[in-house]
Backbone as CSV, one residue per row, in Angstrom:
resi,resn,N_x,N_y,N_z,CA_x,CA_y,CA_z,C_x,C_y,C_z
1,UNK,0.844,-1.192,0.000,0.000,0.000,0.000,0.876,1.236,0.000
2,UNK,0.898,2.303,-1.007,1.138,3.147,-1.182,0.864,4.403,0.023
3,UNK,1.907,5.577,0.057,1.457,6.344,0.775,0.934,7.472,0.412
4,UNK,-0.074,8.463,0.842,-0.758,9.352,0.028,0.333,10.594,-0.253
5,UNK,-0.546,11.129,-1.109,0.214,12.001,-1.996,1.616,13.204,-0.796
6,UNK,2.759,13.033,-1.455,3.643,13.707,-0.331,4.158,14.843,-0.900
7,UNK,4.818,16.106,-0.009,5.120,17.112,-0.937,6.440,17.450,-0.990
8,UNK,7.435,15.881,-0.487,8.810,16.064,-0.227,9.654,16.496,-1.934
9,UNK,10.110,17.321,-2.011,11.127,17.810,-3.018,10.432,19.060,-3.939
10,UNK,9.149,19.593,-3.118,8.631,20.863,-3.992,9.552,21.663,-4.267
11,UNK,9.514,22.218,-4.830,10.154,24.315,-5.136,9.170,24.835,-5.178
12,UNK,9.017,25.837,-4.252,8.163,26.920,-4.454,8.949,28.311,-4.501
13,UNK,7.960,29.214,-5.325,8.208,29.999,-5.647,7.232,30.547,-5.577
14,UNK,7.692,32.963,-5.491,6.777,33.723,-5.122,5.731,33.607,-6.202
15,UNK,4.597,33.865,-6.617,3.472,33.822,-7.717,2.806,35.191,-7.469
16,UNK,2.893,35.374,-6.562,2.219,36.951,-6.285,0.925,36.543,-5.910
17,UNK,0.687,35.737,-5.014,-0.487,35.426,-4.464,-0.404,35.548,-2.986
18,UNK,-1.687,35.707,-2.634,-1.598,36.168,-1.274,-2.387,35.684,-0.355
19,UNK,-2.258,35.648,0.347,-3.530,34.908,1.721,-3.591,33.690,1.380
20,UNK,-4.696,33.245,1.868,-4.958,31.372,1.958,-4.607,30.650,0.830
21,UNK,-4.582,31.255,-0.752,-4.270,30.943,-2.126,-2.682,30.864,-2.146
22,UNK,-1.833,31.495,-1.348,-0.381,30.981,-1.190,0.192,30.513,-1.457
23,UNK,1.141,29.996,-2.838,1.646,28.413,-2.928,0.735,27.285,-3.508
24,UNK,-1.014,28.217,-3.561,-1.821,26.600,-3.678,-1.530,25.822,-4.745
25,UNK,-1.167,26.815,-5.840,-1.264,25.895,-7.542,0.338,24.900,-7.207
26,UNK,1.397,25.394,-6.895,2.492,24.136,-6.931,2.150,23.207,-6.026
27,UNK,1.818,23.728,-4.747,1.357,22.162,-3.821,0.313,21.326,-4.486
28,UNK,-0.534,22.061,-5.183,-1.553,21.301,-5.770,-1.109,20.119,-6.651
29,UNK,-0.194,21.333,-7.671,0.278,20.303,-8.541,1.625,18.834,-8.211
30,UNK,2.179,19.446,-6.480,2.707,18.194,-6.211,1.881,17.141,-5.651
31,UNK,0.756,17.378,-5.448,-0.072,16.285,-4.850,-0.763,15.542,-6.191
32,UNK,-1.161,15.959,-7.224,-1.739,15.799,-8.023,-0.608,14.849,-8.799
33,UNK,0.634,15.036,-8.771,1.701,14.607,-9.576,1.737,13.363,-8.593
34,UNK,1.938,12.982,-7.867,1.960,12.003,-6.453,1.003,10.851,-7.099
35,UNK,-0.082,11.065,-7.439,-0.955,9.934,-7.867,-0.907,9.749,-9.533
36,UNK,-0.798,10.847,-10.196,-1.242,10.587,-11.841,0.276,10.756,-12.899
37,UNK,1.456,10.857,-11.896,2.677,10.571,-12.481,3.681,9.678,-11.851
38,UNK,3.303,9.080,-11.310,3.690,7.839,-10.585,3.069,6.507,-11.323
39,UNK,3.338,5.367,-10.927,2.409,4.441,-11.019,1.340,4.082,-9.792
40,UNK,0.985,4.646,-8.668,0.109,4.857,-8.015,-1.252,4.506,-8.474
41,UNK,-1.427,4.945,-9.087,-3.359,5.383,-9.585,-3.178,3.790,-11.011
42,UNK,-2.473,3.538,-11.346,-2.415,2.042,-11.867,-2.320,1.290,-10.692
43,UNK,-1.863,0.872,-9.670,-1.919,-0.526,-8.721,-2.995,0.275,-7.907
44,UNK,-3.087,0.740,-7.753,-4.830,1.068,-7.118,-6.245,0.861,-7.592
45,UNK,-6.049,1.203,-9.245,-6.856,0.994,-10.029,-7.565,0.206,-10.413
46,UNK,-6.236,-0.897,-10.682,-6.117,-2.012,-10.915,-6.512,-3.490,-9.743
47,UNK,-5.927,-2.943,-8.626,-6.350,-3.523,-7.167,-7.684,-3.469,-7.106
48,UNK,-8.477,-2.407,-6.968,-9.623,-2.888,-6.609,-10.731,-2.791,-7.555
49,UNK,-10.318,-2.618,-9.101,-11.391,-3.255,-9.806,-11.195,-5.296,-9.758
50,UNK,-10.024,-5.655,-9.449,-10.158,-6.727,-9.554,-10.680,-7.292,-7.745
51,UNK,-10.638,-6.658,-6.954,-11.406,-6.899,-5.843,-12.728,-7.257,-5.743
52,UNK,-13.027,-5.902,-6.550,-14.725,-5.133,-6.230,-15.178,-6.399,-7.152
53,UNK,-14.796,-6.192,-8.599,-15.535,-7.470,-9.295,-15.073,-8.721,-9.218
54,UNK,-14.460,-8.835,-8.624,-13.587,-10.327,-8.387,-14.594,-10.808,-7.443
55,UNK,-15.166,-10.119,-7.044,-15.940,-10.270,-5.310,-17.326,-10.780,-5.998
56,UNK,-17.939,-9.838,-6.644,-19.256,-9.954,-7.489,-19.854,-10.921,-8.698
57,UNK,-18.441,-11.389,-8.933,-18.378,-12.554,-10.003,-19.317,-13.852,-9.788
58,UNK,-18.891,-14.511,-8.443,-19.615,-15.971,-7.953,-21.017,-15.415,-8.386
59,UNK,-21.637,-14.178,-7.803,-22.976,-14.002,-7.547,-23.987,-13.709,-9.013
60,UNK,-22.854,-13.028,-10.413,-23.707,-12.834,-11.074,-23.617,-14.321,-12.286
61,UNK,-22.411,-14.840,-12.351,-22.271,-15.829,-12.987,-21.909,-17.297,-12.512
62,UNK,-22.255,-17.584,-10.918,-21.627,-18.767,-10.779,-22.662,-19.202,-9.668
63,UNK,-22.243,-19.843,-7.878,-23.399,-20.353,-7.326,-23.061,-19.426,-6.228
64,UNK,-23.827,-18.540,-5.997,-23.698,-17.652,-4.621,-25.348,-18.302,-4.017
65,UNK,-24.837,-17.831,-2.223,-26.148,-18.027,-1.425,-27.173,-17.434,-2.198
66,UNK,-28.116,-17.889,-2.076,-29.785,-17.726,-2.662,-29.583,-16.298,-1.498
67,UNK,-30.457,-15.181,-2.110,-30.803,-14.531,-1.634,-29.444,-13.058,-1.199
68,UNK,-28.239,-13.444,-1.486,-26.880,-12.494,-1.468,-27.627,-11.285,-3.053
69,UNK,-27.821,-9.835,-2.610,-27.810,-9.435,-3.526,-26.279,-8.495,-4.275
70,UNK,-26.171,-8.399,-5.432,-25.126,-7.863,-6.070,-24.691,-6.292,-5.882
71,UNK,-25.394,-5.661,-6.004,-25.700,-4.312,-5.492,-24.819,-4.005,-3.810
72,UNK,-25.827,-4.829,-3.316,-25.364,-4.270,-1.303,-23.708,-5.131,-0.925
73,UNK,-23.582,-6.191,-1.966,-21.939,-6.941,-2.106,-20.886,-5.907,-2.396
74,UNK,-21.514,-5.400,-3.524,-20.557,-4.094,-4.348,-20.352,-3.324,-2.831
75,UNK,-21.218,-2.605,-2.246,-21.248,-1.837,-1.177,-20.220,-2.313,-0.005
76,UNK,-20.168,-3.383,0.246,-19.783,-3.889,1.318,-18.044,-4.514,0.917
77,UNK,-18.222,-4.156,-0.198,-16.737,-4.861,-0.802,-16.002,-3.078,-0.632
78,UNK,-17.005,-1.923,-0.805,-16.183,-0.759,-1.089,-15.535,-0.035,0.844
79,UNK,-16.203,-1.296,1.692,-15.462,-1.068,3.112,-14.215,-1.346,3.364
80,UNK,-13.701,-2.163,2.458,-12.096,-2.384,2.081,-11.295,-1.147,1.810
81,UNK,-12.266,-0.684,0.542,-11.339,0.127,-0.006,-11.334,1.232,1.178
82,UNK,-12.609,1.535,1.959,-12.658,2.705,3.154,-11.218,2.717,3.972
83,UNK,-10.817,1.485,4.341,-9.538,1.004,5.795,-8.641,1.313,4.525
84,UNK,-8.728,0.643,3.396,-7.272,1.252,2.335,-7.113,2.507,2.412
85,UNK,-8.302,3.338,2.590,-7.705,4.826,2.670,-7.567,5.330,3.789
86,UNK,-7.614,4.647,4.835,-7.163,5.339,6.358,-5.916,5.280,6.352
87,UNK,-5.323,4.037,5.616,-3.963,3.092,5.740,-2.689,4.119,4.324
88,UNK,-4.097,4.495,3.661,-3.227,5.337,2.623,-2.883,6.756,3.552
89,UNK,-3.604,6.805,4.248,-3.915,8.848,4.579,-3.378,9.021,5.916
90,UNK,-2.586,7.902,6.316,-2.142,8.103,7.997,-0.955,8.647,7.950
91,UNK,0.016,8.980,7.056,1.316,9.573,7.116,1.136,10.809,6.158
92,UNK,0.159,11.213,5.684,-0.144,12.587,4.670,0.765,13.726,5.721
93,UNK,-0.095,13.458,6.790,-0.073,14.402,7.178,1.222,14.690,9.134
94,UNK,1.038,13.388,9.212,2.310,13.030,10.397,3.214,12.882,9.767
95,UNK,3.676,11.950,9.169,4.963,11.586,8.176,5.552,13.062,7.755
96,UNK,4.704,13.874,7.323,5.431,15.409,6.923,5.935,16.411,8.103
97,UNK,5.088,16.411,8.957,5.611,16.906,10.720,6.616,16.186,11.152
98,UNK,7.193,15.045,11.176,7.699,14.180,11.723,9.183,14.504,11.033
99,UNK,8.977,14.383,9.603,10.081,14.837,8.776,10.452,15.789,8.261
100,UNK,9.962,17.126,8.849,10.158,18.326,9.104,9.919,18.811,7.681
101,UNK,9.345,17.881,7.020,8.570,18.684,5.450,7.865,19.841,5.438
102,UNK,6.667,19.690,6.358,5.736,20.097,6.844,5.952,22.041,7.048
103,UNK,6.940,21.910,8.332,7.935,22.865,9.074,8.439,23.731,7.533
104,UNK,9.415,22.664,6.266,9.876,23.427,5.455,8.910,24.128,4.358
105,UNK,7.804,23.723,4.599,6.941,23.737,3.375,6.395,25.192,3.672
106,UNK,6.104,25.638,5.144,5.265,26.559,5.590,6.007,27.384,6.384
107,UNK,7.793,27.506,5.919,8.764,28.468,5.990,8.593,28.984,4.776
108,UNK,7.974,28.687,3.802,8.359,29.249,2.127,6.753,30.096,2.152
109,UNK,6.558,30.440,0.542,5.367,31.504,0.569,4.137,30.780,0.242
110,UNK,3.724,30.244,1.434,2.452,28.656,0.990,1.868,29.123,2.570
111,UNK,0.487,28.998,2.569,-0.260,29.557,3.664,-0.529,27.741,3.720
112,UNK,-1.106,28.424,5.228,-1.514,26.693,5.654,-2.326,26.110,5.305
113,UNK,-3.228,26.562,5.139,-5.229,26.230,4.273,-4.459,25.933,2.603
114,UNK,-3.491,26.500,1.765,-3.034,25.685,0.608,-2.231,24.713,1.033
115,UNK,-1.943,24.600,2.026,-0.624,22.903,2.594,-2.030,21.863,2.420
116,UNK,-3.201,22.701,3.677,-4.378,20.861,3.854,-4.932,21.000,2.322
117,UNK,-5.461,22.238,1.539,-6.291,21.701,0.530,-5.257,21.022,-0.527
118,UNK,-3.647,21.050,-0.291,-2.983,19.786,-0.981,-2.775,18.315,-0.709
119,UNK,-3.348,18.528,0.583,-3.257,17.246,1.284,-4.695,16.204,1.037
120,UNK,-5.811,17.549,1.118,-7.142,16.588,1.162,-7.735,16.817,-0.689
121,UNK,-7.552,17.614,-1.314,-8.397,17.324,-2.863,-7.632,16.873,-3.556
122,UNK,-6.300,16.768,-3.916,-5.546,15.744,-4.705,-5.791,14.225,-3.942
123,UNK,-5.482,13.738,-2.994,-5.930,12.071,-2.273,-7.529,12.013,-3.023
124,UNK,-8.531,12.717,-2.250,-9.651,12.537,-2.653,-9.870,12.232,-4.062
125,UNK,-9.491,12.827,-5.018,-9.538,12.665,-6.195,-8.715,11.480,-6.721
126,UNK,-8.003,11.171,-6.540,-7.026,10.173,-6.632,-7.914,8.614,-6.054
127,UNK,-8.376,8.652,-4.390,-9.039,7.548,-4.303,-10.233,7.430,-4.578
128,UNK,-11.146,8.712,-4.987,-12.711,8.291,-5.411,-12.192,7.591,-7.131
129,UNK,-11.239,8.028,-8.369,-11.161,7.635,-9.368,-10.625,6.190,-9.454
130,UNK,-9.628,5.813,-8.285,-9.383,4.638,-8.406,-9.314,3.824,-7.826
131,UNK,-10.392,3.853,-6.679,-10.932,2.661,-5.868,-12.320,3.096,-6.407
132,UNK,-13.242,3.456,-6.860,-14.374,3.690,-6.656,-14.786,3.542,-8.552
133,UNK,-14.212,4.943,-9.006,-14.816,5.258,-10.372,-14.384,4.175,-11.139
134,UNK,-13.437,3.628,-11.483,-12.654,2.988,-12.606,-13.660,1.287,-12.236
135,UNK,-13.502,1.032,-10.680,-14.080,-0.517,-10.702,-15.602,-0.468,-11.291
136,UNK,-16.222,0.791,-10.314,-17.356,0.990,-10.423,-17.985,0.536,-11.873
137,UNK,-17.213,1.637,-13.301,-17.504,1.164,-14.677,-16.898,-0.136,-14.969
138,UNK,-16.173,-0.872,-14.493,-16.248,-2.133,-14.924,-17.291,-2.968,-14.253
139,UNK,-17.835,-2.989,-13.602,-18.956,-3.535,-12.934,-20.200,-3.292,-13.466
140,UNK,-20.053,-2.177,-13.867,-21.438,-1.412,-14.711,-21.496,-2.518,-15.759
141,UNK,-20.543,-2.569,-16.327,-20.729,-3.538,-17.597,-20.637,-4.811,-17.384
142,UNK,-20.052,-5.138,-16.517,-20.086,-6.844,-16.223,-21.523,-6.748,-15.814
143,UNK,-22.147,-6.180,-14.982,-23.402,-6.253,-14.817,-24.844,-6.314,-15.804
144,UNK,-24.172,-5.427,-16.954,-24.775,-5.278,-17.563,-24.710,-6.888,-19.041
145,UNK,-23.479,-7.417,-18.910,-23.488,-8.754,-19.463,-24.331,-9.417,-18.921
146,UNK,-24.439,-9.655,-17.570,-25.053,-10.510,-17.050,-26.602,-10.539,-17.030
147,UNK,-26.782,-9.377,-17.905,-28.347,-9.383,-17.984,-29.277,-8.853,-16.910
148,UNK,-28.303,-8.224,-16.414,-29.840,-7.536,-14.961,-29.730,-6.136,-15.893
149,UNK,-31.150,-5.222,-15.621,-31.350,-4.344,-16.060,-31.141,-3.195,-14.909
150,UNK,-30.165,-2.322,-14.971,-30.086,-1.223,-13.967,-29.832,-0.101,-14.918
151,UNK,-30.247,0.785,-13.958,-30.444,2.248,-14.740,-28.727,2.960,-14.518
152,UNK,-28.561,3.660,-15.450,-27.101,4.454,-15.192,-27.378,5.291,-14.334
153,UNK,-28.050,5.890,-14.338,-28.179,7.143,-13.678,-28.548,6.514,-12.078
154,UNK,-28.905,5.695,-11.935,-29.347,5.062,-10.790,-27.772,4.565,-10.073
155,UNK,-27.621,4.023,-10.971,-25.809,3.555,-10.475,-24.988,4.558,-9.994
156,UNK,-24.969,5.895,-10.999,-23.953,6.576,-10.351,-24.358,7.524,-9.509
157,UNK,-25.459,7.646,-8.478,-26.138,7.954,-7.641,-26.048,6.815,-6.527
158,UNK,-25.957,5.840,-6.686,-25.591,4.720,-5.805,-24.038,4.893,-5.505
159,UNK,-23.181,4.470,-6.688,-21.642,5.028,-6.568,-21.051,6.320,-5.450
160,UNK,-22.062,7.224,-5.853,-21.775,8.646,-5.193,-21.952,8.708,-3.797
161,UNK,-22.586,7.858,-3.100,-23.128,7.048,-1.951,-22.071,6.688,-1.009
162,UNK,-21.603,5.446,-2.090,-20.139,4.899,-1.569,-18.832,5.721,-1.407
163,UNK,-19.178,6.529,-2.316,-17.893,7.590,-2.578,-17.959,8.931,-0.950
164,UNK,-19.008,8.503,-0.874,-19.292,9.828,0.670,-19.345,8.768,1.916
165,UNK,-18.564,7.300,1.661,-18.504,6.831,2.770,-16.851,6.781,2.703
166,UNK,-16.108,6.805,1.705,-15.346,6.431,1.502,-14.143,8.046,1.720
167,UNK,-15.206,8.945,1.432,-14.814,10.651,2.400,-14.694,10.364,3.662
168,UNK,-15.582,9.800,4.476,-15.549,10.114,5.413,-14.308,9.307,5.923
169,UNK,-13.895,8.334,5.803,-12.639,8.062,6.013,-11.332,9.168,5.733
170,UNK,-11.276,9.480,4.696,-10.412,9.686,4.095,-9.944,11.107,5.327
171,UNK,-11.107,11.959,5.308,-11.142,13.638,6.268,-11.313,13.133,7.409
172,UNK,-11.876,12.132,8.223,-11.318,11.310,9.543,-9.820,11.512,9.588
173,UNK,-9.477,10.643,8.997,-8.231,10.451,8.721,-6.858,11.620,8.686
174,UNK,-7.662,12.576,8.047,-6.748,13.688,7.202,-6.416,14.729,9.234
175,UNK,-8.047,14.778,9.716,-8.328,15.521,10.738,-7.101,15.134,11.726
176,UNK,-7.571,13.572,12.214,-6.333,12.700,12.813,-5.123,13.392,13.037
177,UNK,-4.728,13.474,11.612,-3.203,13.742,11.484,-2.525,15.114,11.602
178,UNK,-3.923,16.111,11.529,-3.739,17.518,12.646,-3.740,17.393,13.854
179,UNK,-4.472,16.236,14.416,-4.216,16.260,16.266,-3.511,15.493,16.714
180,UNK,-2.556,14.439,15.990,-1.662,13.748,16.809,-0.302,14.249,15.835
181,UNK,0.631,13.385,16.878,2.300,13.730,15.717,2.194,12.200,15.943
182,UNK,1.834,11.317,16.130,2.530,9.875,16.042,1.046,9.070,14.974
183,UNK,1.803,8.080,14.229,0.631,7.630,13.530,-0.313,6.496,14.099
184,UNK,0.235,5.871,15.076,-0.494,4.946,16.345,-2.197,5.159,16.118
185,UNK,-2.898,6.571,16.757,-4.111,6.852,16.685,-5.037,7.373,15.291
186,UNK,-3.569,7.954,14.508,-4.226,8.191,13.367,-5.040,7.326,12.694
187,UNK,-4.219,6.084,12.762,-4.585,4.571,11.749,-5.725,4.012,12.566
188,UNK,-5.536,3.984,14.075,-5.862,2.808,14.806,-7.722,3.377,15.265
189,UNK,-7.987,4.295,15.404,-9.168,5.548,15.201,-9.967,4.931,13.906
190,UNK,-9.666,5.501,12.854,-10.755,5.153,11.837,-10.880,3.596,11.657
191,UNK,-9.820,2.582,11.910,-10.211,0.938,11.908,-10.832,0.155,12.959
192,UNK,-11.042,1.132,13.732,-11.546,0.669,15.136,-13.019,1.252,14.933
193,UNK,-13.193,2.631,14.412,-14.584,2.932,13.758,-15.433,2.053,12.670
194,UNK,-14.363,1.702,11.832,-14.948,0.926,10.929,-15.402,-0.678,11.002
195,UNK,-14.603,-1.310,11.744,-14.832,-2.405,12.705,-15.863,-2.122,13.608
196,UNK,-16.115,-1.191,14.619,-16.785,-1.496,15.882,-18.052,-0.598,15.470
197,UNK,-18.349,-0.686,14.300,-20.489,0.506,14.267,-20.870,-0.898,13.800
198,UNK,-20.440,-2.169,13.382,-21.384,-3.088,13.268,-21.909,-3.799,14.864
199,UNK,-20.534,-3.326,15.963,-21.066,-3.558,17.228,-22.077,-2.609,17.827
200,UNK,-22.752,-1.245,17.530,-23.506,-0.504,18.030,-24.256,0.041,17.621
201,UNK,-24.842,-1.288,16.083,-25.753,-1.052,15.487,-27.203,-1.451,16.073
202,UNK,-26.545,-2.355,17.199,-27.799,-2.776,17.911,-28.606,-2.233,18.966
203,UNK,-27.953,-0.489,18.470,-28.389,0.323,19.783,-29.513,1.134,18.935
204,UNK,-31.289,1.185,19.389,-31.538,1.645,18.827,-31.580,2.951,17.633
205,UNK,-31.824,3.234,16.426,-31.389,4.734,15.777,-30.293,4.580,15.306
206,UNK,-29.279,3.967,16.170,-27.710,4.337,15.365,-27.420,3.922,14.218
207,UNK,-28.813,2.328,13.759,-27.732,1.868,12.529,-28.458,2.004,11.409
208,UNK,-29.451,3.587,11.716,-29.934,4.371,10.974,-29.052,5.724,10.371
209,UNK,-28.078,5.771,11.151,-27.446,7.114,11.464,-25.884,6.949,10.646
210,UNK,-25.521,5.760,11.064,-24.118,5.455,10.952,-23.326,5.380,9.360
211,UNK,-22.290,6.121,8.879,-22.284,5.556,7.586,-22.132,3.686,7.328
212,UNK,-22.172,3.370,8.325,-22.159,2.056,7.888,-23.478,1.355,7.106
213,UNK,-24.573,2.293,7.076,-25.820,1.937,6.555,-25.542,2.245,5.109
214,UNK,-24.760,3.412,4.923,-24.458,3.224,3.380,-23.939,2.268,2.745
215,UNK,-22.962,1.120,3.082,-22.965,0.040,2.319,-23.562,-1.163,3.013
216,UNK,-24.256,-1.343,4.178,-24.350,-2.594,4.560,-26.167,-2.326,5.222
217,UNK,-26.587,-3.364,4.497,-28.744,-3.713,4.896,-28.317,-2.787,6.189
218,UNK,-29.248,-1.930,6.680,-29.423,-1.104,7.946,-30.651,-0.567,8.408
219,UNK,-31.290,-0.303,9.422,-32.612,0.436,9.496,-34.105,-0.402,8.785
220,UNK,-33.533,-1.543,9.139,-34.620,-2.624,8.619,-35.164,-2.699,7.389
221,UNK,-33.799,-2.564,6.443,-34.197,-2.803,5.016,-33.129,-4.111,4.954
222,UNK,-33.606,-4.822,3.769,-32.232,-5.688,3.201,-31.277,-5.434,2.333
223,UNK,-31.220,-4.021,2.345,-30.132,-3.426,1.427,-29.663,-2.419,2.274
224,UNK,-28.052,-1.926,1.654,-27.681,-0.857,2.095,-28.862,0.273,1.216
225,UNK,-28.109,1.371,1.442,-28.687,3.188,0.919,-28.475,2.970,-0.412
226,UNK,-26.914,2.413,-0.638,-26.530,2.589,-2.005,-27.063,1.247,-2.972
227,UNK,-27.688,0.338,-2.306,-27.877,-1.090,-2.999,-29.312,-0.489,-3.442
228,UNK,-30.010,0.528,-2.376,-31.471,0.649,-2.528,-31.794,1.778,-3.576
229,UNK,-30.674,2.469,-3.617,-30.427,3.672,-4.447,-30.546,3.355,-6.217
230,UNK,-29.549,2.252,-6.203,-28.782,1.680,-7.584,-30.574,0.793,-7.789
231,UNK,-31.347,-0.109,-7.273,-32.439,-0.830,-7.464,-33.177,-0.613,-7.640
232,UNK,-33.659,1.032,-7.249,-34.613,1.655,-7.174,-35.801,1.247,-6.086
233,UNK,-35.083,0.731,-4.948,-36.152,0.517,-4.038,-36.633,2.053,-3.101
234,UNK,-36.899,1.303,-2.269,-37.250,2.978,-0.982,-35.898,2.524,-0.076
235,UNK,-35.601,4.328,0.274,-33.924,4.003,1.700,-34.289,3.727,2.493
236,UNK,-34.372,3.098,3.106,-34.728,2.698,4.377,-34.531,3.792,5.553
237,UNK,-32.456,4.289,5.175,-32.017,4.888,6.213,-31.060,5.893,5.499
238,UNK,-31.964,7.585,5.141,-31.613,8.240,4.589,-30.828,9.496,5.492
239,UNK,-31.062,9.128,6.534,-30.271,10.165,7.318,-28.953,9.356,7.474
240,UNK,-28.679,8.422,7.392,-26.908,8.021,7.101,-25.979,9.104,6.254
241,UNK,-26.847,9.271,5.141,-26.180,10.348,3.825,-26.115,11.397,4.470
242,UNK,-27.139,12.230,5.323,-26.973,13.113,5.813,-25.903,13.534,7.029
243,UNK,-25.995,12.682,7.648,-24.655,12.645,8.835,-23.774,12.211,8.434
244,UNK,-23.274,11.273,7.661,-22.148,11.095,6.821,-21.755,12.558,5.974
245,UNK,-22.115,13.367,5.925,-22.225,13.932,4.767,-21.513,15.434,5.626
246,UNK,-22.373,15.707,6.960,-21.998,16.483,7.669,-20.650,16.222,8.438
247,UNK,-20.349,15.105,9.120,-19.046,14.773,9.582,-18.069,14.974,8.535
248,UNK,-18.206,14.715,7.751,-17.240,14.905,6.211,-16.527,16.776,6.609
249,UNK,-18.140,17.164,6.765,-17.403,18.613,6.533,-17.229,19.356,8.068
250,UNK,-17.401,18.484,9.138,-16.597,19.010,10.656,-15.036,18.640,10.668
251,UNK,-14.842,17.458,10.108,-13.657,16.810,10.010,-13.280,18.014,9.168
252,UNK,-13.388,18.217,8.196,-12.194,19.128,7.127,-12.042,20.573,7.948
253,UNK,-13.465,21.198,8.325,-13.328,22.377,9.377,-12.233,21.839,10.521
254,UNK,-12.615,21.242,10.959,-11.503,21.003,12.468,-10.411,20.935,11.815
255,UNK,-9.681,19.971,10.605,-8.559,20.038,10.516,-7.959,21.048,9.971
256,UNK,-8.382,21.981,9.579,-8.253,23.749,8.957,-7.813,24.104,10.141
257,UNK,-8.490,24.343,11.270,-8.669,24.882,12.170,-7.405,24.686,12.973
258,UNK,-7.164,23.190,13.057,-6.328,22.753,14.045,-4.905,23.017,12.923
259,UNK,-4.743,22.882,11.983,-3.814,22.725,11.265,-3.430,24.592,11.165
260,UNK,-4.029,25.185,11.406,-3.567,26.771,11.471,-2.680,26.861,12.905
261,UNK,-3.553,26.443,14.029,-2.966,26.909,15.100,-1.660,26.136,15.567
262,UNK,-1.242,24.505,14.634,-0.312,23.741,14.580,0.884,24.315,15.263
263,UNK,2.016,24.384,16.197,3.510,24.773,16.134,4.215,23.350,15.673
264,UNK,5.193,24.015,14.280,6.200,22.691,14.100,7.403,23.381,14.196
């Protein structure tokens, strides 16, 4: 497993920009270079389209349990890729404090709000295209061999689902690595989240609430959000999207926040 995008060996230079915009376009473009000029975004790509459909295969062409649907599998296969990106995103941001990158990066003319938005929209983009988008369309079409009839537009509304569970890891994660310097809690925090909401789903409401309802049956349906989304059934448990959706954006606030008042 690869580590997320790093900004060891930039040059920056003045641009005549000022305030929070600082530096943003070269950090940008070293984070951006990190995944799409590397081979990165190929063994990622490649990894979990052969996961996601590797996973889905028995069920549309071979002997899966009676009653396993394809849809809420897809979902539950994209909780992998969730811990891949805690596991990708735990040194973004320690690993650079630690190795005084961080320290050199924000001695030069780069404000701190352009250091995180290099840290969090190049990764993001990088793991929604290639854990998510790239398998996603191969699945579309294996699916679509196999003769079930699903709507596109239904799919990538389902996709987009997974992709805001697969945030919330990622800005967990990113937040993490503004409040600790060691990577111990960074990692051990979001896998312990992602592991332990199937233990406190049995508390009433929560496993209405939890993104874990976005890929896995929750709130007394037999599908996840995104299985019910892609099928066109009714959500069972539509406030998941919504609190998923909001933690997404406390996590990126807090780590702004905390990442300003940082001393390295």
């Amino acid at each position: 497993m690869t580590e997320g995008a790093g900004l060891d060996g930039l040059q920056l230079r003045p641009t005549g920009t000022d305030g929070w915009r600082s530096g943003l376009s070269p950090l940008m473009g070293a984070g951006f270079s990190a995944w799409w000029r590397t081979n990165q975004w190929v063994i990622q790509a490649v990894l979990w389209t052969l996961v996601i459909n590797g996973s889905v295969a028995p069920v549309l062409w071979g002997d899966a349990p009676e009653g396993l649907d394809v849809f809420t599998l897809f979902g539950v296969m994209t909780m992998f890729a969730a811990i891949a990106v805690a596991i990708l995103m735990q040194e973004a941001i320690v690993g650079e404090k630690r190795s005084g990158t961080a320290a050199w990066i924000m001695s030069k003319p780069a404000s701190r709000d352009a250091f995180m938005l290099a840290k969090l929209v190049p990764n993001a983009v990088g793991v929604i295209v290639t854990m998510l988008l790239i398998p996603s369309a191969f699945l579309l079409v294996q699916v679509t061999l196999a003769g079930i009839d699903v709507s596109v537009a239904r799919f990538v509304l389902g996709a987009a689902v997974l992709a805001l569970n697969l945030m919330f890891y990622l800005t967990l994660t990113l937040m993490l690595g503004t409040l600790f310097d060691s990577a111990g809690p960074v990692i051990a925090i979001p896998l312990a989240f992602a592991f332990g909401q199937q233990l406190v789903t049995a508390v009433p409401g929560l496993d209405s609430v939890l993104p874990w309802a976005l890929v896995v049956s929750a709130g007394g349906s037999e599908t996840s959000v995104a299985g019910a989304i892609i099928t066109g059934q009714a959500v069972a448990a539509p406030a998941a999207i919504v609190t998923t959706a909001a933690a997404c954006v406390a996590f990126i606030v807090i780590a702004f926040r905390t990442w300003r008042r940082t001393e390295l």
